[in-house]
Structures are given as structure tokens and as C-alpha cells.
C-alpha positions as CSV (number, residue, x, y, z in Angstrom):
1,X,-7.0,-0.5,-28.4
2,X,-10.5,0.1,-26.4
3,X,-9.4,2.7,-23.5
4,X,-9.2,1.0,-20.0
5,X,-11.7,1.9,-17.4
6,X,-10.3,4.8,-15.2
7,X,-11.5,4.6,-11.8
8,X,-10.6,7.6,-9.3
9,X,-7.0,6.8,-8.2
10,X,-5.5,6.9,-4.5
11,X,-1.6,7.5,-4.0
12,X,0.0,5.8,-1.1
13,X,3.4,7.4,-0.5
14,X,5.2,4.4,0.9
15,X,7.5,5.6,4.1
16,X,8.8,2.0,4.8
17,X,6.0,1.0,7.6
18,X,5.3,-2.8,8.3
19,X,1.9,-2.1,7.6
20,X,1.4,-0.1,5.0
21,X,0.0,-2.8,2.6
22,X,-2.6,-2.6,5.2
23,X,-3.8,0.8,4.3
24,X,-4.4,-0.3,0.9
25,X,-6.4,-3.0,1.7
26,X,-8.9,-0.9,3.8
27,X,-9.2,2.0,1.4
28,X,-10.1,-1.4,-1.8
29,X,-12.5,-2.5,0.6
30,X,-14.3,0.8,0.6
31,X,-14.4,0.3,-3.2
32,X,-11.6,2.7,-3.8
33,X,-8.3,1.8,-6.5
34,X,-5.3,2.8,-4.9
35,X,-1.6,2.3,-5.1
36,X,1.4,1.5,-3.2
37,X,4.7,3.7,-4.4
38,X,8.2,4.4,-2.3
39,X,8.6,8.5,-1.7
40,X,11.8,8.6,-3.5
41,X,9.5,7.4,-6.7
42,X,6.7,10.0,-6.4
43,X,8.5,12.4,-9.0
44,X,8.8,10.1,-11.7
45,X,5.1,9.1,-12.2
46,X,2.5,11.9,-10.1
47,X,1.9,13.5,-13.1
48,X,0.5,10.1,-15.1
49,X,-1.0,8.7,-11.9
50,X,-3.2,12.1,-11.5
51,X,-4.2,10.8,-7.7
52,X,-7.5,12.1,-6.7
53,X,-6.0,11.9,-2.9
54,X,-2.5,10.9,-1.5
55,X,-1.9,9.4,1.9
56,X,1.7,9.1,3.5
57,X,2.5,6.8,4.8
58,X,3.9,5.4,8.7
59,X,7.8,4.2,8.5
60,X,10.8,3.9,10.8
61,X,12.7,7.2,10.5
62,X,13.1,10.2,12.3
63,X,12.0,13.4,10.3
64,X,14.0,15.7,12.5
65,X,17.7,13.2,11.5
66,X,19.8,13.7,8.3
67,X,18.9,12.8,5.1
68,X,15.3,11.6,6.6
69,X,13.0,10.5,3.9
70,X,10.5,13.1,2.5
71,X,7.4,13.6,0.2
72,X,8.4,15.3,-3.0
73,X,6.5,19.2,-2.1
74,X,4.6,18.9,-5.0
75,X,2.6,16.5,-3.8
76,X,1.3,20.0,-1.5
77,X,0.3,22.1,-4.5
78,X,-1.8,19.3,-6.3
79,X,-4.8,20.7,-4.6
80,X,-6.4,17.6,-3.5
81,X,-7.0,16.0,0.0
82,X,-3.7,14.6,1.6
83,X,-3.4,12.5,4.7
84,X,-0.4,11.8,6.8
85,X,-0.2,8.5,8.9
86,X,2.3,8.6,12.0
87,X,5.2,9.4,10.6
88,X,3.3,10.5,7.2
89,X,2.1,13.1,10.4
90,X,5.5,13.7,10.8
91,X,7.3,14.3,7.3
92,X,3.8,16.6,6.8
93,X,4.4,19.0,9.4
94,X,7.9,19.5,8.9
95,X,7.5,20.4,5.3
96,X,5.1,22.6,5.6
97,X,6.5,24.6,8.7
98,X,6.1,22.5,11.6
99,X,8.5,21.2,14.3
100,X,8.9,17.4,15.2
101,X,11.1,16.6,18.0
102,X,12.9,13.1,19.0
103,X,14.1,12.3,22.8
104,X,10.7,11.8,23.6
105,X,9.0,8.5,25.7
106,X,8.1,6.2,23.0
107,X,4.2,6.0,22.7
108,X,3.5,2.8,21.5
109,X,0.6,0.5,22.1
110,X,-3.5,1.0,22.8
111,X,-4.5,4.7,23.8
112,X,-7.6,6.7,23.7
113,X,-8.0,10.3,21.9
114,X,-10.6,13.0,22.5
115,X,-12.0,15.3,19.9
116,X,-11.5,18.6,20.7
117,X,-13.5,19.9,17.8
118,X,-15.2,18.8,14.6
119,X,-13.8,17.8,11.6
120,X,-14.9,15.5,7.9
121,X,-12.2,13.8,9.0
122,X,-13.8,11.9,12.6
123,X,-17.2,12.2,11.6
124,X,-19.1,9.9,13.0
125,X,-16.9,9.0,15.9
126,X,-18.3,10.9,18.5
127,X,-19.1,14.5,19.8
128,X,-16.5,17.5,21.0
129,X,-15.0,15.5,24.4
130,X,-16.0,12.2,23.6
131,X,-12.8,9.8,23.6
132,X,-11.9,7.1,21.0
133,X,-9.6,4.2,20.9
134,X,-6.8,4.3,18.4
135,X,-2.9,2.5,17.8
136,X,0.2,4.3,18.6
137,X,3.6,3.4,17.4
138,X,6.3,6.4,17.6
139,X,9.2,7.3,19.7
140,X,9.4,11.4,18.2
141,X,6.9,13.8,18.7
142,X,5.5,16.5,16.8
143,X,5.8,19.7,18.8
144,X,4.4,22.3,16.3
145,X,1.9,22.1,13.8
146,X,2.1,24.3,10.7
147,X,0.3,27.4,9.7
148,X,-2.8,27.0,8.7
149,X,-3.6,23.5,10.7
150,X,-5.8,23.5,14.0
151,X,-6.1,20.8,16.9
152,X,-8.9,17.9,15.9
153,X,-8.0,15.7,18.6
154,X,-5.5,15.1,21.3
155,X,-4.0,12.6,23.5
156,X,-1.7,11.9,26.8
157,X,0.9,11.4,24.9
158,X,0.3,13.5,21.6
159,X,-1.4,16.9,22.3
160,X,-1.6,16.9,18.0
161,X,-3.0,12.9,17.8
162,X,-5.3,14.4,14.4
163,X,-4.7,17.9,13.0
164,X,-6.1,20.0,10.3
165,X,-6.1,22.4,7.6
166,X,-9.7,22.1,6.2
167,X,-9.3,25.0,4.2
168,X,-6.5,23.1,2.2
169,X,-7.6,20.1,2.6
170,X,-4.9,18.3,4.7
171,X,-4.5,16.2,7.5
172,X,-2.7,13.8,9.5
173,X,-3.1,11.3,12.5
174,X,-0.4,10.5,15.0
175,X,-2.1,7.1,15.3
176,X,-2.4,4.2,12.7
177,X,-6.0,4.0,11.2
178,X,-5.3,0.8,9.1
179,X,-5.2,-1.8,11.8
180,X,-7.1,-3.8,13.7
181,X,-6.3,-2.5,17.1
182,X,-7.9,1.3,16.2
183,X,-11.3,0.0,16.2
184,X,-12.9,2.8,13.7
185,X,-10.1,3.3,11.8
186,X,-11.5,1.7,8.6
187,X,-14.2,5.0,8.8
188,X,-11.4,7.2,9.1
189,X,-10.1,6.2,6.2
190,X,-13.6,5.9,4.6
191,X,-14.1,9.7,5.6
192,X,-11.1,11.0,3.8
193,X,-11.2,9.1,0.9
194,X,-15.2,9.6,0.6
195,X,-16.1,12.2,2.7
196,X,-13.4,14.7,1.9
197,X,-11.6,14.0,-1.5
198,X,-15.5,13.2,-3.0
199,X,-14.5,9.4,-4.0
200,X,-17.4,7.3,-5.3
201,X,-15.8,3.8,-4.5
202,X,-16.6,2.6,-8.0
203,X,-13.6,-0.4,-7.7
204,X,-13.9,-3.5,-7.1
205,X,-11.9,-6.7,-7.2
206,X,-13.9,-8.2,-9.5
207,X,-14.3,-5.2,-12.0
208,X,-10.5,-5.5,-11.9
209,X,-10.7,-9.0,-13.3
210,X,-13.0,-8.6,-15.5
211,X,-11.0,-5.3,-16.9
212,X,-7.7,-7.3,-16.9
213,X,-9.2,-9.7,-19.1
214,X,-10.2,-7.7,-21.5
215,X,-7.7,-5.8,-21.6
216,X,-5.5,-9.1,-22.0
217,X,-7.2,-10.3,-24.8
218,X,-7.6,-7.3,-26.5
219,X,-3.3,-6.7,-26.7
220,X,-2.7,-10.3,-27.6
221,X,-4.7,-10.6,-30.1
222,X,-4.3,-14.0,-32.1
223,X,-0.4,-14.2,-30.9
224,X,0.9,-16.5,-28.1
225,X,2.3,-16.5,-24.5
226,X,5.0,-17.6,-22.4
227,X,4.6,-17.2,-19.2
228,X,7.3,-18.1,-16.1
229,X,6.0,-19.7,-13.7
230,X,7.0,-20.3,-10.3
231,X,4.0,-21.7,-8.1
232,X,4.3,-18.6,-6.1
233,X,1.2,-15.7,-5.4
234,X,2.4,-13.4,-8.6
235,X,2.8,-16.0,-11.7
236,X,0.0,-17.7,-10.8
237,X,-2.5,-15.1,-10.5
238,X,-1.1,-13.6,-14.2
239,X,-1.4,-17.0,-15.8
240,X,-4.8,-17.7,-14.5
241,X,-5.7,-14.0,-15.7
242,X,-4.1,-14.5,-19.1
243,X,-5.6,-17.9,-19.6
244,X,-8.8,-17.2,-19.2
245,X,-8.2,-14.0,-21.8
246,X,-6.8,-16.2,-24.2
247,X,-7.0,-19.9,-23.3
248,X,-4.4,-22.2,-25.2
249,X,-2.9,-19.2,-26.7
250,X,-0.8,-19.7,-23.6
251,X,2.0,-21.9,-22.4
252,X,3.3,-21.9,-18.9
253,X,6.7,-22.7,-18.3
254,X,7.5,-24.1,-14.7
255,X,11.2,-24.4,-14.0
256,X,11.7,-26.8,-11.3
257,X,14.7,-25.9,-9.3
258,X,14.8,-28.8,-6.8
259,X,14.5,-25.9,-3.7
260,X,10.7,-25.9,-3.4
261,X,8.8,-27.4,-0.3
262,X,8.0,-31.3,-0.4
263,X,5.9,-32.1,-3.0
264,X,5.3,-28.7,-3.9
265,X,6.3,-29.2,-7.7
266,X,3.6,-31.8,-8.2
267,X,1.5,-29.4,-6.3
268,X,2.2,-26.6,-9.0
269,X,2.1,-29.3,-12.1
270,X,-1.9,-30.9,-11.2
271,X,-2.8,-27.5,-10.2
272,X,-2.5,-26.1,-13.4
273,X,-2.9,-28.8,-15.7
274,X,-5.4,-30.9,-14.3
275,X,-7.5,-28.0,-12.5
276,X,-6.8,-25.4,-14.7
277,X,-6.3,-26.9,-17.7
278,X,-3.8,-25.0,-18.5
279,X,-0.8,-25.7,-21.2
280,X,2.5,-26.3,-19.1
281,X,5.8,-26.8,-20.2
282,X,7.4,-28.8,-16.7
283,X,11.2,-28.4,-16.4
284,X,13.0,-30.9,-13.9
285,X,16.3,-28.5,-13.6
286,X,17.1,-29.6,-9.9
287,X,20.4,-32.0,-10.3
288,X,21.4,-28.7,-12.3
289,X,20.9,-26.1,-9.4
290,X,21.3,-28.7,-6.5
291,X,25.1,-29.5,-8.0
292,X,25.9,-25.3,-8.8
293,X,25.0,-25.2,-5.1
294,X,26.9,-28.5,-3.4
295,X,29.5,-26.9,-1.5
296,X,28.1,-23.0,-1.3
297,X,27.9,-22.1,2.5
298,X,27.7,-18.5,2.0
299,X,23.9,-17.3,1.7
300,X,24.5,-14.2,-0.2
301,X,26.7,-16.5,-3.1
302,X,23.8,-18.9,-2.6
303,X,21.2,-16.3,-3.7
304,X,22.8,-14.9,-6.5
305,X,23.8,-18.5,-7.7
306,X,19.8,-19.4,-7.9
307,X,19.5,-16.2,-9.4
């Protein structure tokens, strides 16, 4: 087979935030391919993945409590740019030889930082003194920063709001860059995956499609498909991608279970027979799951009985 594309790859050390998806989506719109894995997967697959960058994740622990999550350390001797978000901040500093504290008032909500000195990582946002408005969301505090790192900005409530060790290349932001409410976050991001870690942003969605395609088409050859399908976001997106790769080579399957939305079956069956054109197999199975189910009151023995 003709080797995939490799575009320069992004790891997202997942921490368990609410909006981590979010940081993905602002780093593809920059044109840059990343990925979404949990930290207690990192091992497994860092050396295959070959990340360009890694950014850690926000999430809802407390470094300084038992059996806290962490970042695999080897993640630190990769020798490219790393970036920890809020409690990414958090897991960062006390790994490396920092101190992070809890009993502190929460800081959560709109707040403003000011640079106290330059840095690849805020450039662009202002001068030494000028103020910017970011997101805070954390209840512990970081209350020493490790060797090596130096003060880039500070706030009322975080006197280390962005830190740095330029000379090693890493970072991290008390405050949440991905959304909305942190105005210039989407540069912050831009500067660390562009700026700093050299990315070209050479990804795009549609390059994606038109490499899955290909590369589609390319494994199946002149064999044939089955492909489950539900009518929900996943399925539907990997049998439009495989049917356009290989057009009646595939058949859908569509297992209807009598538990979707009014009318949501037909929905699924004109969608992709009549707009797609697409081969579909459409199974009626609801008097089968509806009578497994008549009686079940428990949700938990209702899930694994659809299951």
C-alpha cells in the first residue's frame, strides 16, 4: 500500500476536562492534526505517535491528593514544546519540582492577567504591563514553579497565571485558552503550536477526506463491505467515507431497534438510500428489543439488555 500522508502531529494528554475536545478543535482550525488520548494511555502509543508538541490537558482533580492523575515523565525528555492547561499547569509543576497547594478560594469565572515579561508564548497580546482577559476555572493553586521556569504573567488570584522555561521549551497557563470566554486564546494556542514547536499547519479537513478515501479504496481493493449502521454522527460519517471510496462495494446494515426518536428510522433509511444512494440492508428488530425490555425498570439491566 501507497504510504499515507504524514502531517506534523499534536498530542493532547486528556486530564478529563469538559472541554478538552475544544482544544482540539482550535489547534485543526489553525491547520494543525492533533489527537485526543487519556494520560493513563500515553505509554502505550508515544513512541508510534512521534508528537511534534503535547499539550495537557484541564480536568477535575487535585494534583496535590492521592493517586491524582499524572503525565507519563517521558513525555519531559521528548525534547519538544509542551503546554499545560489549568490543571495540565498543575500536573506540570509538580512533576517537575513544583508545589501546588489546595484550600485555596476557588477562582473561577472572567479575570484579567498582566504580562510581566516577554515570551513566544503571548506574543502579540500586548507589551510588559499591558492586561489581558482570560477564563479561570480551579479551586487549588500552584504555589511554586519548578527550576528552570520564570513568571510570564500574573493575576489576583494566580501570581503564576502563564509560566516558562523557554530554554526547554515548556509552558503552562493557569487559565483556559480554548474557549470562548478568553478572547485571544485561539493565538495562544496558535503561538505554541506555530510559533514555538515550528508547525506549518499543513491539515485540513478536507485533505483528511480526500486522504481517507484513498486510503479506503486502496485497502479494499475489489472486496466488499459491511458496515453497521446506526443513524448516529460515527457510522454515518464512515459509510459516506467508504462509499464514496468504493461505491456499491458497500452494504449498510441498519438495525432498527424500535428506541430511536419519532420517525428517526425513516429519517436514517431516505437519507441514505435515496440521498446517498447508498446500498442498505433495513432491519425492523423492534418487537424483538421492545419485548426483551417489557418489564425491565432497572436502567443499568436496560442498557446491557440493548447491548
Amino acid at each position: 500500500m501507497t504510504a499515507a500522508p504524514v502531517h506534523e502531529r499534536v498530542l493532547i494528554v486528556d486530564f478529563g476536562s469538559q472541554v478538552t475536545q475544544l482544544i482540539a478543535r482550535r489547534l485543526r482550525e489553525s491547520g494543525v492534526y492533533c489527537e485526543i488520548h487519556p494520560y493513563d494511555r500515553i505509554e502505550a502509543m508515544l513512541d508510534a505517535f512521534a508528537p511534534k508538541a503535547v499539550i495537557l490537558s484541564g480536568g477535575p482533580a487535585s494534583v496535590h491528593e492521592d493517586d491524582s492523575p499524572s503525565v507519563t515523565d517521558r513525555v519531559f525528555g521528548l525534547g519538544v514544546p509542551v503546554l499545560g492547561i489549568c490543571y495540565g499547569e498543575m500536573t506540570l509543576c509538580a512533576q517537575l519540582g513544583g508545589r501546588v497547594e489546595g484550600g485555596h478560594d476557588r477562582e473561577f469565572g472572567r479575570a484579567e492577567i498582566r504580562i510581566e515579561r516577554e515570551s513566544p508564548l503571548l506574543h502579540g497580546l500586548g507589551e510588559v504591563g499591558d492586561r489581558e482577559v482570560v477564563w479561570m476555572s480551579h479551586g487549588d493553586k500552584v504555589t511554586a514553579i519548578p527550576p528552570g521556569f520564570e513568571v510570564v504573567a500574573s493575576s489576583e488570584g494566580s501570581p503564576f497565571a502563564v509560566i516558562a522555561d523557554e530554554g526547554r521549551r515548556f509552558y503552562g497557563v493557569q487559565f483556559h485558552p480554548e474557549v470562548a470566554h478568553t478572547p485571544r486564546g485561539a493565538l495562544i494556542l496558535r503561538n505554541f503550536t506555530h510559533r514555538i514547536a515550528g508547525l506549518s499547519g499543513d491539515w485540513t479537513m478536507a485533505s483528511f477526506r480526500q486522504e481517507s478515501v484513498a486510503r479506503i479504496r486502496e485497502q479494499v481493493g475489489e472486496g466488499r463491505v459491511i458496515c453497521g449502521l446506526s443513524g448516529g454522527v460515527d457510522s454515518s460519517v464512515a459509510a459516506v467515507l467508504i462509499h464514496e471510496a468504493i461505491g456499491d462495494q458497500l452494504t449498510c446494515v441498519f438495525v432498527d431497534t424500535g428506541l430511536l426518536r419519532q420517525n428517526e428510522a425513516e429519517q436514517v433509511v431516505t437519507m441514505f438510500r435515496d440521498h446517498y444512494n447508498i446500498p442498505l440492508v433495513h432491519v425492523d428488530a423492534g418487537d424483538l428489543f421492545l419485548g426483551e425490555l417489557k418489564g425491565v425498570t432497572d436502567p443499568e439491566t436496560k442498557r446491557k439488555t440493548i447491548g
